[in-house]
VEXDREN-2710 file (C-alpha; in Angstrom, 1 decimal):
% VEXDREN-2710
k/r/px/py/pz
1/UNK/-10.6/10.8/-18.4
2/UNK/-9.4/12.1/-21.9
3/UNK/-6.3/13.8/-22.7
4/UNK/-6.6/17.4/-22.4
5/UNK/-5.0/19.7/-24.6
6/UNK/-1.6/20.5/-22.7
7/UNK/-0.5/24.2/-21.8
8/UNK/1.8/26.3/-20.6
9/UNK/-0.5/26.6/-17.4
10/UNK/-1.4/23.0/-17.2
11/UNK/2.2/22.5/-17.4
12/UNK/3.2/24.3/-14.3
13/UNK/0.6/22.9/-12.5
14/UNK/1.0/19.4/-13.1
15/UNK/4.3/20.2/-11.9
16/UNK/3.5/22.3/-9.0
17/UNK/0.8/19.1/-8.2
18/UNK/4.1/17.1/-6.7
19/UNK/6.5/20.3/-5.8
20/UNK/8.5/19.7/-8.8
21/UNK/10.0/22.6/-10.6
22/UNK/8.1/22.6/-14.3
23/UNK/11.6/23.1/-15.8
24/UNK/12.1/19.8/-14.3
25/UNK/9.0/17.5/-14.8
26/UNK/8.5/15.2/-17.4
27/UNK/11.8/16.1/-19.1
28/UNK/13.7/13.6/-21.5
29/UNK/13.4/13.2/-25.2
30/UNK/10.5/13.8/-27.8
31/UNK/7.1/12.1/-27.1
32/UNK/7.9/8.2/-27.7
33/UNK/12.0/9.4/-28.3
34/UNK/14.3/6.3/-28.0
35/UNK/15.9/5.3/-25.1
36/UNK/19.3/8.2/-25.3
37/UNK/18.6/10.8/-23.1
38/UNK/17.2/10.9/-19.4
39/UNK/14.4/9.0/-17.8
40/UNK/12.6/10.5/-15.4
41/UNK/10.6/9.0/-11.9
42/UNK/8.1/10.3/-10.2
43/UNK/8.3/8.5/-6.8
44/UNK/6.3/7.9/-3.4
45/UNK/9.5/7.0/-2.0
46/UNK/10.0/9.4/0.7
47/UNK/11.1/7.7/3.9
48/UNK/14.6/7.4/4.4
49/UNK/15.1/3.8/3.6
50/UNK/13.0/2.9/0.6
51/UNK/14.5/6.1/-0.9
52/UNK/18.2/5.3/-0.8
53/UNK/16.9/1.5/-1.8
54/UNK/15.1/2.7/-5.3
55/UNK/18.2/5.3/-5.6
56/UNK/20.7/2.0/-5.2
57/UNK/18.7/-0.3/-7.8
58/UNK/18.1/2.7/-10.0
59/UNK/22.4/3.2/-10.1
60/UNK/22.7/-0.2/-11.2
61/UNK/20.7/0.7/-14.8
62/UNK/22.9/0.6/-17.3
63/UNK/20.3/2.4/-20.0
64/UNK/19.9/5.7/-20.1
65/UNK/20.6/8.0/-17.2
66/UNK/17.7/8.2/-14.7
67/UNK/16.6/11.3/-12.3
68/UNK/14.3/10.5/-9.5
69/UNK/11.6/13.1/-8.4
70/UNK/10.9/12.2/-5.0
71/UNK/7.9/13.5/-3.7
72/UNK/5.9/12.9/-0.2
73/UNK/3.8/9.9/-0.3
74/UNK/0.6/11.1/1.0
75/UNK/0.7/14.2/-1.4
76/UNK/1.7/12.2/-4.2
77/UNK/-1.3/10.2/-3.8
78/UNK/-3.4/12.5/-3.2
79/UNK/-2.3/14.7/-6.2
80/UNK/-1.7/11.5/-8.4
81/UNK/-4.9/12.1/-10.8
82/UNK/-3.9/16.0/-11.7
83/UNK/-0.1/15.3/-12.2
84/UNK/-1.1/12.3/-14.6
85/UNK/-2.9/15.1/-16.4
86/UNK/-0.1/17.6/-16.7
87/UNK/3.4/16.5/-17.4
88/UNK/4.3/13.4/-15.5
89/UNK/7.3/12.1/-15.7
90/UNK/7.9/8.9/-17.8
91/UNK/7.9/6.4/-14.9
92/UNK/5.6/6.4/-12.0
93/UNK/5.7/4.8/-8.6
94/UNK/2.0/3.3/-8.6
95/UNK/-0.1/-0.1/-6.8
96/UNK/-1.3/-2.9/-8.6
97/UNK/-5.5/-3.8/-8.9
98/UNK/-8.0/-1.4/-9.1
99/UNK/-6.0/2.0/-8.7
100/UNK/-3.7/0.5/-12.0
101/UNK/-7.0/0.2/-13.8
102/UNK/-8.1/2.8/-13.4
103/UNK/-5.5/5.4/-15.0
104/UNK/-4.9/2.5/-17.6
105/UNK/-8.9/2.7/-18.7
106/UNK/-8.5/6.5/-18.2
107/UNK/-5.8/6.7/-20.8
108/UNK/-3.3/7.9/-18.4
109/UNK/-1.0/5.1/-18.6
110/UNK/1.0/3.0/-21.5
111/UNK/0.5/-0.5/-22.7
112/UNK/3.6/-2.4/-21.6
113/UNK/2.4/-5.9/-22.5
114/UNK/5.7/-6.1/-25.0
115/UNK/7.9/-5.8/-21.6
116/UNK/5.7/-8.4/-20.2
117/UNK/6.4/-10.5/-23.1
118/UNK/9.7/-10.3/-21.9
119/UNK/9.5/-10.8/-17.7
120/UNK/6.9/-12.9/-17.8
121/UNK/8.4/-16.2/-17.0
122/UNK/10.0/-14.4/-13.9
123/UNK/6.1/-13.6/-12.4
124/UNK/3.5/-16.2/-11.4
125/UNK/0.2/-15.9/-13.3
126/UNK/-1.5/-14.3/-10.2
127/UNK/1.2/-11.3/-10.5
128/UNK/0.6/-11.0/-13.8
129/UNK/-3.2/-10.5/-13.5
130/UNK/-2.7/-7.7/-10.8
131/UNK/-1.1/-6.2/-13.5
132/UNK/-3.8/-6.6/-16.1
133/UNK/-6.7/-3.7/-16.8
134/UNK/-9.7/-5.0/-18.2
135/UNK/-8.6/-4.8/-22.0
136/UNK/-6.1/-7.7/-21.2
137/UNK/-3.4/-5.6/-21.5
138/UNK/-0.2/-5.0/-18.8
139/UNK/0.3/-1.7/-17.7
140/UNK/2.1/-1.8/-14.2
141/UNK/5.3/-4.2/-13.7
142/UNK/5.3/-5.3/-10.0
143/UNK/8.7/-4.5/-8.0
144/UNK/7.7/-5.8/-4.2
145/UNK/4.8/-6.3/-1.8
146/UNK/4.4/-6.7/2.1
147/UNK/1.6/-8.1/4.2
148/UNK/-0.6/-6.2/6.4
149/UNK/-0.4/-8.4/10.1
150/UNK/0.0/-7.4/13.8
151/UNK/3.4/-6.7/14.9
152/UNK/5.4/-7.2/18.3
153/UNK/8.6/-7.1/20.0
154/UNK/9.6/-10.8/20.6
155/UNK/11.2/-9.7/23.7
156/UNK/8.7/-8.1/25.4
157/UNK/6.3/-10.5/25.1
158/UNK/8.6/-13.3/26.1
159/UNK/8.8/-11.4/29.7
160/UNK/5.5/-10.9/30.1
161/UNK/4.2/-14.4/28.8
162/UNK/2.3/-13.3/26.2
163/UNK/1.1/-15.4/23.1
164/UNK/-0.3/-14.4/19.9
165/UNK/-4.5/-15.1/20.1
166/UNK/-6.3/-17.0/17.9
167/UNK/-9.4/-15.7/18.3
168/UNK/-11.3/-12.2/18.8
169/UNK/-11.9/-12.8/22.4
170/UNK/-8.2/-14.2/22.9
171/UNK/-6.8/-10.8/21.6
172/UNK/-9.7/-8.8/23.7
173/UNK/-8.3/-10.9/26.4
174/UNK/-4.6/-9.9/25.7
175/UNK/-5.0/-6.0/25.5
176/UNK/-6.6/-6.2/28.9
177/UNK/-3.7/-7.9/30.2
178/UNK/-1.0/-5.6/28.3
179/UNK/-3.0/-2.8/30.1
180/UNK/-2.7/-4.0/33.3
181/UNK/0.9/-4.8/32.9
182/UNK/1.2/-1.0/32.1
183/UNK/1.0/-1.7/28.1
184/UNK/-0.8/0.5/25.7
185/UNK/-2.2/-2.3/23.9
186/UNK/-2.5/-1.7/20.7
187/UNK/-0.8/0.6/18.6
188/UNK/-2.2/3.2/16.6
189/UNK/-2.0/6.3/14.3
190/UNK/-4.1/7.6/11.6
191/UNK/-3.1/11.5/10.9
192/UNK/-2.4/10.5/7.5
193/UNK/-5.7/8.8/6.9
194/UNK/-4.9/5.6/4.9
195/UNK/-3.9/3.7/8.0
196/UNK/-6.8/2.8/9.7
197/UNK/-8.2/1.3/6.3
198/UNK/-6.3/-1.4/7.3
199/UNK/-8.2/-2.2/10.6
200/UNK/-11.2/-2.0/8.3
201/UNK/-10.3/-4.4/6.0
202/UNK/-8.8/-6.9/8.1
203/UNK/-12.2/-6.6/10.2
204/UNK/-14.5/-7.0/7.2
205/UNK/-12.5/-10.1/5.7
206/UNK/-12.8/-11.8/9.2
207/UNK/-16.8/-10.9/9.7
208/UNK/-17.6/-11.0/6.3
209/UNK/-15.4/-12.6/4.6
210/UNK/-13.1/-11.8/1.0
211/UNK/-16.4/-11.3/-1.4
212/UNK/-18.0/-9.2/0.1
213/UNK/-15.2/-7.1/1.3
214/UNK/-14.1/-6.9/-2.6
215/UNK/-17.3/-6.7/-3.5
216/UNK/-18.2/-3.7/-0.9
217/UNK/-15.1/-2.0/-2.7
218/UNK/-16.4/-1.9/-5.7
219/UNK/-19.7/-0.4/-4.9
220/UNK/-21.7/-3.2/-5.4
221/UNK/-23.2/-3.6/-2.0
222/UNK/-24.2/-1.0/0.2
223/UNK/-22.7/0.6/3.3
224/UNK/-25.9/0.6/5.2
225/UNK/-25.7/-3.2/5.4
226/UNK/-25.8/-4.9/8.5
227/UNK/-22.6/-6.4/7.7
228/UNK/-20.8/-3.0/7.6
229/UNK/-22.3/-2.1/10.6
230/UNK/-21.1/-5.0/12.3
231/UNK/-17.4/-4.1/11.3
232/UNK/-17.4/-0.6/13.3
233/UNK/-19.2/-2.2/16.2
234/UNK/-16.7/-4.7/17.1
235/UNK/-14.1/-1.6/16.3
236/UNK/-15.8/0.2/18.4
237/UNK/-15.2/-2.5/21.0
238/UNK/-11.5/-2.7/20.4
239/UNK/-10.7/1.3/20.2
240/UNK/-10.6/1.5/24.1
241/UNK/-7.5/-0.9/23.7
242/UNK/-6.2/1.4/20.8
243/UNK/-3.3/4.2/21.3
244/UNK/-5.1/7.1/22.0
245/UNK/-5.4/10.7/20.1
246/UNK/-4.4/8.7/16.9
247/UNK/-6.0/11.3/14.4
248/UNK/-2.4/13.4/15.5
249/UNK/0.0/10.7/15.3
250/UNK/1.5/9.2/12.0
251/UNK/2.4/5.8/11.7
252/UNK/6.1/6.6/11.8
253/UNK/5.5/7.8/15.2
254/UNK/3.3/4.7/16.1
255/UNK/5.5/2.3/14.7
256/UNK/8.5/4.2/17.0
257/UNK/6.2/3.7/20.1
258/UNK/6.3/-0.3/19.0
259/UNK/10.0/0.1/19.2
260/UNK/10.2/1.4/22.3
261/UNK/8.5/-1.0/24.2
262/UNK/5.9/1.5/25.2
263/UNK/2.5/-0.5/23.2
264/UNK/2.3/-3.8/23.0
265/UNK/1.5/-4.6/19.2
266/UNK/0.6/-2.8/16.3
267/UNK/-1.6/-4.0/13.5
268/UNK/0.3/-2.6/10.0
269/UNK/2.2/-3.4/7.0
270/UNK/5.4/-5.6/6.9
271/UNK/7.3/-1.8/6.4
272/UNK/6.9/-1.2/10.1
273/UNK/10.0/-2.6/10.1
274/UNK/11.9/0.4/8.6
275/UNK/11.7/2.1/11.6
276/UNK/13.3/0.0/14.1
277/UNK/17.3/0.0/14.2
278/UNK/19.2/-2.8/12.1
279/UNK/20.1/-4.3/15.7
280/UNK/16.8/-5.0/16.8
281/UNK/15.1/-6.5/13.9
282/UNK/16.0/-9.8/14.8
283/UNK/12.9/-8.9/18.0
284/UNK/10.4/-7.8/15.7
285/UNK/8.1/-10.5/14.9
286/UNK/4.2/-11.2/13.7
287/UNK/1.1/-12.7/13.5
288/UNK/-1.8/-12.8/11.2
289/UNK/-5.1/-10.8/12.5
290/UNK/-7.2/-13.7/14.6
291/UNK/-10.4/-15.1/13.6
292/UNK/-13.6/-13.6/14.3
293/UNK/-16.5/-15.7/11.9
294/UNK/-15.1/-19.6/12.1
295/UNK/-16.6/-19.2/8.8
296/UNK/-13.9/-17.4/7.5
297/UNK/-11.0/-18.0/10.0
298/UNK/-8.1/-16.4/8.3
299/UNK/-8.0/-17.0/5.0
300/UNK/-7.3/-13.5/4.0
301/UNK/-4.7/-10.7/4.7
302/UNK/-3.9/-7.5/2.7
303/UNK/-0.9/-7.9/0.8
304/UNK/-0.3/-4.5/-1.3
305/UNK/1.8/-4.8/-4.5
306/UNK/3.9/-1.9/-5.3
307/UNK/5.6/-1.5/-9.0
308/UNK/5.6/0.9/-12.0
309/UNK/4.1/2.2/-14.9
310/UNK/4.6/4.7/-17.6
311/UNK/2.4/7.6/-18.1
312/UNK/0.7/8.1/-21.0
313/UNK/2.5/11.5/-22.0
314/UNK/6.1/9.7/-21.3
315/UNK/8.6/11.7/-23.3
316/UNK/11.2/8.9/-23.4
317/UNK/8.9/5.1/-23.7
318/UNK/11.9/2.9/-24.9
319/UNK/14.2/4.1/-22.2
320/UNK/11.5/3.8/-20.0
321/UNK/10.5/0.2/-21.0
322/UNK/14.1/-0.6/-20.5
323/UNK/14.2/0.8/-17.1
324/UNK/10.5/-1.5/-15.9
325/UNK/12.8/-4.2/-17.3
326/UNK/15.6/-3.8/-14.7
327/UNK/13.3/-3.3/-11.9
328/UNK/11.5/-6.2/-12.7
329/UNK/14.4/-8.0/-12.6
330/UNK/14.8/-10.7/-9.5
331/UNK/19.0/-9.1/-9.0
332/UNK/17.5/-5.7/-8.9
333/UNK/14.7/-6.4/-6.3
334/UNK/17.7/-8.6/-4.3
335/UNK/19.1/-5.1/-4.0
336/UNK/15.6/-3.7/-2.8
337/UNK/14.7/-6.3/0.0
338/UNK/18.3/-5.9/1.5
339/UNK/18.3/-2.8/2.0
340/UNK/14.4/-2.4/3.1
341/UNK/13.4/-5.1/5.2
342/UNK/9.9/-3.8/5.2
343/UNK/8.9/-5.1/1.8
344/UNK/9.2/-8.7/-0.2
345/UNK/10.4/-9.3/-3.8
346/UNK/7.9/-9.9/-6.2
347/UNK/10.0/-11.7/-8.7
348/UNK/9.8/-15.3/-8.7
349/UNK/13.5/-15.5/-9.0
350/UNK/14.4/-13.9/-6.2
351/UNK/16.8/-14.9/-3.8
352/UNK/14.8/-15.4/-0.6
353/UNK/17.5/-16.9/1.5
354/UNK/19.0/-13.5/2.2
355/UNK/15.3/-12.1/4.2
356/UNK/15.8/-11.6/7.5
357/UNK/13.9/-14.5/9.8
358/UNK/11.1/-11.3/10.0
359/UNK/11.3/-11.3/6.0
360/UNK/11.0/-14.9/5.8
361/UNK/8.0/-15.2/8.3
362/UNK/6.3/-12.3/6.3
363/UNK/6.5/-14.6/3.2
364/UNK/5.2/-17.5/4.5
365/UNK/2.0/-15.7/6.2
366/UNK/1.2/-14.8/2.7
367/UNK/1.6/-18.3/1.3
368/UNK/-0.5/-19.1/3.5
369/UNK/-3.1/-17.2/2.6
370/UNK/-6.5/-17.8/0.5
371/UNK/-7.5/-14.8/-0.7
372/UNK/-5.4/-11.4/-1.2
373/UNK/-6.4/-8.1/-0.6
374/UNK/-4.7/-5.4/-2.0
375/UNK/-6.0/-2.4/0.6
376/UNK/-8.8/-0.5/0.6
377/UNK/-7.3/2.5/-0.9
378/UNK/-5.9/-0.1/-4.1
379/UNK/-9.1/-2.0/-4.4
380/UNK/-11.6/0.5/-5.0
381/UNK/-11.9/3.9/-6.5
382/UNK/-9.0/6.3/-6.3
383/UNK/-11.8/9.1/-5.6
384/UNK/-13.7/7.3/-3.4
385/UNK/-10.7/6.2/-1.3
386/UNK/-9.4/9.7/-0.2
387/UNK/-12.6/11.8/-0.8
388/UNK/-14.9/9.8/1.1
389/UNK/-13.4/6.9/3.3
390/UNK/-10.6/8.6/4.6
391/UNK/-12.5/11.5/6.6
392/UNK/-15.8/9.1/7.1
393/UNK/-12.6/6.5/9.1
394/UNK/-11.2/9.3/11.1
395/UNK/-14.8/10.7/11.8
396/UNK/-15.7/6.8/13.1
397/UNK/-12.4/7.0/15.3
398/UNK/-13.0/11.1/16.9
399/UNK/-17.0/9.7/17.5
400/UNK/-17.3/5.9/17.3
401/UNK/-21.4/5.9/18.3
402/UNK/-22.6/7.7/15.4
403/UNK/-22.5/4.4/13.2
404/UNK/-25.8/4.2/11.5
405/UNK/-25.5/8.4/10.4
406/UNK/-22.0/7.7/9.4
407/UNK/-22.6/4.7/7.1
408/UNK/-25.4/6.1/5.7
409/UNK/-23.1/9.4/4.7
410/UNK/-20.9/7.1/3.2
411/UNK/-23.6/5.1/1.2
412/UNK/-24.9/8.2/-0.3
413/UNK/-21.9/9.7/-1.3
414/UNK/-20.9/6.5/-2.3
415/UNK/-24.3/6.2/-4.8
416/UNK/-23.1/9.6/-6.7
417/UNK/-19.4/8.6/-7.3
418/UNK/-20.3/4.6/-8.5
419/UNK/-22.8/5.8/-11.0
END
């Protein structure tokens, strides 16, 4: 991906890409200006509580002054490729992996390796390489992270007798008991069409372990494999336990049900959490996705990264370098994991004794972890995510026997994008 020549049209629709005015995007100084002037953020942030947490850490920058363009996650993601193209603003909301190497061997985003120079004693060297594109280079400054795991209320189960399962069969076993007791099972929601990905993953890294899954992401093996198959047949098995007509439901709404008592567990990222009332957070607890292969047991879990980068067309860099440096720092993601428990600081200075005991359990299910995904939408191509596995997943979920058409769909689309 070059860099096209910019116009007045390109302008305004880079802008319109993310619904923000094109009076507003991208504004600040000259091209590579110092750091007077504004700094501008495009940001995923739209729930409630992550906004008002980046809004809170953002008002303790004492650089330049900073405007946040706040757009819905989904469509930011979706449109992420054709605003990076138009005017972006200086400072992107963006993942860690494959998706940050992406736009940074595309051209779309700035070196910030003299920033690293700077926070790098605060990240471990594993951080630091999620942050890395293939030239060696740093492009993305990591802010916080949260495990993927299956979520309950510790209540519930404590009147019912349940216990977390260790194995495949154990958690069959459970959901047939949960239904019995009256329990949807397992809850479930995929309107937005990155959900279920998790379910995938977590499936493939039990059956087929880390390699493979990493490897499937990056089109190296094909989806016709037995392997692959073997991952939607034992979903198939476990959708009968799953909340029903999940293709209309987000995961807000899913999460809610969780909350209300009405489904037993719900298999999702640590940000669950933001929807349940400060009260009750104390009941929300986890466990890590059971084993399936002994080969494998559990050695792996998804654990997205979320951070920053600058675009390549920032209009203010120093001022923008200036802000990576205050989010990277462990005070301003303190601020961060207060006020959303869903997520986990990624500085290694962090104060961890203020997580809340769901926090804290959160970080030691990672630590205790082999292998680290970062989702199947972060670990393979942006394209490929929302083009082909996002409608292929929500096809498997509306008509779970047509497997062997489905993956062989997905392999050939697959052969034409990883050329």
């Amino acid at each position: 991906m070059g860099q096209p020549m910019i116009t007045r049209r390109g302008a305004l629709l880079g802008a319109a890409a993310f619904g923000v005015p094109a009076a507003l995007a991208g504004c600040g100084g000259p091209p590579g200006g110092s750091g007077a002037g504004t700094v501008s953020i495009g940001s995923n942030a739209s729930d409630a509580i992550p906004k008002k947490a980046l809004q809170t850490v953002v008002d303790g920058f004492g650089g330049a002054s900073v405007r946040i363009n706040t757009v819905d996650h989904n469509t930011f993601q979706e449109n992420i490729n054709r605003y990076l193209r138009g005017t972006p603003d200086d400072v992107f909301t963006w993942f860690s992996g494959y998706r940050m190497r992406f736009f940074a061997e595309q051209g779309l985003a700035t070196d910030v390796s003299d920033v690293w120079r700077r926070i790098g004693q605060d990240y471990t060297p594993a951080l630091k390489a999620a942050s890395s594109a293939a030239d060696g280079k740093q492009y993305f400054v990591p802010f916080t992270y949260y495990p993927w795991a299956i979520f309950y209320r510790k209540s519930v189960w404590a009147d019912r007798g349940y216990r977390p399962p260790a194995t495949l069969d154990e958690l069959t076993a459970l959901a047939g008991r949960m239904k019995r007791d009256g329990l949807i099972p397992i809850g479930f929601a995929d309107k937005d069409g990155w959900p279920a990905m998790g379910t995938f993953d977590i499936l493939n890294m039990r059956l087929n372990g880390y390699d493979f899954h990493i490897s499937l992401m990056s089109g190296k093996e094909s989806w016709t494999d037995r392997r692959v198959k073997a991952v939607l047949d034992t979903w198939r098995g476990l959708l009968a336990h799953h909340q029903p007509a999940a293709l209309g439901r987000t995961w807000q709404e899913a999460a809610q049900s969780l909350a209300r008592g009405q489904t037993g567990m719900y298999l999702l990222g640590l940000f669950v959490a933001q929807q349940f009332p400060p009260g009750e957070l104390d009941d929300l607890d986890l466990f890590t996705f059971p084993e399936i292969n002994p080969k494998y047991g559990t050695d792996a879990i998804d654990a997205p990264i979320d951070g920053y980068m600058i675009s390549a067309k920032a209009r203010n860099v120093t001022g923008a370098k200036a802000l990576l440096e205050h989010l990277a720092a462990a005070s301003s993601q303190n601020v961060a994991t207060e006020l959303d428990p869903g997520t986990l600081a990624c500085s290694a200075k962090a104060d961890t004794r203020g997580y809340t005991s769901l926090q804290q359990r959160a970080a030691e299910l990672v630590s205790g972890a082999r292998h680290i995904a970062q989702f199947l939408d972060r670990d393979t191509r942006p394209d490929f995510a929302s083009t082909v596995m996002i409608p292929a997943l929500q096809r498997f979920i509306g008509h779970p026997d047509d497997i062997d058409a489905l993956l062989r769909d997905i392999e050939a689309q697959k052969a034409n994008i990883f050329r």
